[in-house]
C-alpha positions in Angstrom: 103.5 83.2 99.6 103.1 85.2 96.0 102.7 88.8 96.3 99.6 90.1 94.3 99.8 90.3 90.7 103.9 88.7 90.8 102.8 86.1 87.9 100.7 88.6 85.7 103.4 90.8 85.9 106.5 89.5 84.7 104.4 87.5 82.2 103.9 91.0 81.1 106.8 92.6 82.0 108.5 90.1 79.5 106.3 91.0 76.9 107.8 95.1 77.3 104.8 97.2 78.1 106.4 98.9 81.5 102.9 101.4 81.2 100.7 98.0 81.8 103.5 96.4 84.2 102.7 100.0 86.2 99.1 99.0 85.9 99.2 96.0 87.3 101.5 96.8 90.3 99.8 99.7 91.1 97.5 98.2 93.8 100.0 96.7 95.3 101.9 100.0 96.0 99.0 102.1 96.5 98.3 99.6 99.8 101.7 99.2 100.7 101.9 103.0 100.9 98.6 103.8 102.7 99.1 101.2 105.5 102.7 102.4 106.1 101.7 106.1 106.4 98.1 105.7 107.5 94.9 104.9 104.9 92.8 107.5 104.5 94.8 110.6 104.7 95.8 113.4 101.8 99.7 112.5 103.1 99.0 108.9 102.1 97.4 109.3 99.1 99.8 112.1 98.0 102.9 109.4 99.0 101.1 106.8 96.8 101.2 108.7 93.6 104.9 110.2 94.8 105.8 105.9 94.5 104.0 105.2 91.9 105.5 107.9 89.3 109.0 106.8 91.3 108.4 103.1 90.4 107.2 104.6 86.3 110.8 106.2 86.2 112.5 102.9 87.2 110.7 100.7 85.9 112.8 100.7 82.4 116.1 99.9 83.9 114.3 96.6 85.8 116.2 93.6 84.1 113.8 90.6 85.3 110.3 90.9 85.1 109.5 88.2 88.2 111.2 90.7 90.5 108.8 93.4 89.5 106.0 93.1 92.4 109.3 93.0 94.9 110.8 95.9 93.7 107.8 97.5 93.5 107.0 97.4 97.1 110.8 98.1 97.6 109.7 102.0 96.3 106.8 102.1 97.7 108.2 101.3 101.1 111.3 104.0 100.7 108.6 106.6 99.7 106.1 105.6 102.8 109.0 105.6 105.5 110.4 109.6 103.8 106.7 110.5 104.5 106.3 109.4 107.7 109.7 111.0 108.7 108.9 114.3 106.5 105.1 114.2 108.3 106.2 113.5 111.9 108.9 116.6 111.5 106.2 119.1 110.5 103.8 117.8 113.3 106.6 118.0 115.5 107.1 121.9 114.5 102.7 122.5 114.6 102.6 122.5 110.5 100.0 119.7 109.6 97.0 119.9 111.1 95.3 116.4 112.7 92.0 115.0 111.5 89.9 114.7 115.5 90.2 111.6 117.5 86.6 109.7 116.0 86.7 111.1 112.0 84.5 109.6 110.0 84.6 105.7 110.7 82.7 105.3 107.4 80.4 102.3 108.5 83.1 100.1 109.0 83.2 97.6 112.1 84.1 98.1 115.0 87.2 95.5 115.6 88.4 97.0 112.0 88.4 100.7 113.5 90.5 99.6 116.4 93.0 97.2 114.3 93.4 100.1 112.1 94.2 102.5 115.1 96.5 100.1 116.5 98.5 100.0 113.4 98.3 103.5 113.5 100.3 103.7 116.5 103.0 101.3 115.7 106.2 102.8 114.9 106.8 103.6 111.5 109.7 101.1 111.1 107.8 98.8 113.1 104.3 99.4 110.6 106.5 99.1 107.3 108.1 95.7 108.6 104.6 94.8 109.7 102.9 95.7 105.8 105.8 94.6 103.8 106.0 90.6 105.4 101.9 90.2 107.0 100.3 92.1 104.2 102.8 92.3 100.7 103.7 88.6 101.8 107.8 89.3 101.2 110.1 87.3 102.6 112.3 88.3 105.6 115.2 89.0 103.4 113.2 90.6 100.8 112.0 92.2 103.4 115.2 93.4 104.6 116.3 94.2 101.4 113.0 96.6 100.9 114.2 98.8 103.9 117.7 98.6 103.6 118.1 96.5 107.4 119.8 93.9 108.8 117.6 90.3 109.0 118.1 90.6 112.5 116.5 94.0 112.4 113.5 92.7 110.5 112.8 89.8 112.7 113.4 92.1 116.2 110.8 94.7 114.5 107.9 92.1 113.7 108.3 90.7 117.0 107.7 94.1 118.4 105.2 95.0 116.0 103.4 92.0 117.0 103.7 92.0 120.6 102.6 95.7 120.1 99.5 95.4 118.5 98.4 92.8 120.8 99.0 94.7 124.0 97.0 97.5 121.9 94.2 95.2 121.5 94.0 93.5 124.7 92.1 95.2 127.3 95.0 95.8 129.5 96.0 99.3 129.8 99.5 98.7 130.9 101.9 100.1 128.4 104.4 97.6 126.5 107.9 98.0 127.6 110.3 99.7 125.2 107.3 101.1 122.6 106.3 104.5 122.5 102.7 105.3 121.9 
């Protein structure tokens, strides 16, 4: 599976113009970001622009341009997972404050609002696996590469992360062994 904008951007990348490259990935990392720390949050949108001026810096030293959209969600995977560690030690010591349980749901459906609250509960290893293989479409050792694991590790995550969010979304209460919620 292609990741979004891989062809556009090493067609560009090729061409030399990193600030359009930037352009182009930015989507991807901006997404990447928000569904590893949580969409819709100041956190996640702060993270986003924290990856995408990371992936500006670096991306003059990038030697091949099809490796861009990889790379890419490499950065914004490292920033996502520093900001979920970062936001989860200030909640631990009472210093970020929690939007209530039912925020705004903004009109969207029901089965979205409780696939993205699922998510929401996953792990944060266990979310970024999840976003970087089911959503940025990178392969298992891409994957792996992107969060600095084993293969082993990647495959045991997305099997939990799986058999998580469906015990989430099942109507049985009964909590999944070995997952925290």
């Amino acid at each position: 599976m292609e990741m979004p904008g891989a062809e556009s951007a090493s067609l560009v990348r090729e061409r030399g113009s990193d600030d359009v490259v930037l352009a182009e990935l930015a989507p991807l990392v901006v997404r990447t970001v928000r569904l590893i720390v949580g969409a819709g949050s100041a956190v996640a949108e702060d993270a986003a622009q924290e990856a995408l001026l990371e992936l500006g810096r670096a991306l003059p030293r990038l030697r091949e341009g099809r490796a861009a959209p990889a790379f890419a969600a490499r950065v914004a995977a490292r920033v996502a997972m520093r900001t979920v560690k970062r936001e989860r030690r200030y909640a631990a010591l009472g210093f970020r404050w929690r939007e209530p349980e039912g925020a705004v749901s903004g009109g969207q459906p029901v089965e979205l609002l409780e696939l993205k609250e699922a998510f929401d509960r996953l792990p944060p290893r266990q979310r970024a696996t999840a976003v970087l293989r089911l959503y940025v479409g990178l392969s298992e050792q891409e994957t792996a590469e992107a969060l600095g694991c084993s293969l082993g590790t990647v495959k045991h995550q997305l099997h939990d992360a799986r058999r998580s969010l469906a015990a989430y979304l099942s109507d049985d209460p009964a909590p999944v062994e070995g997952v925290s919620v």
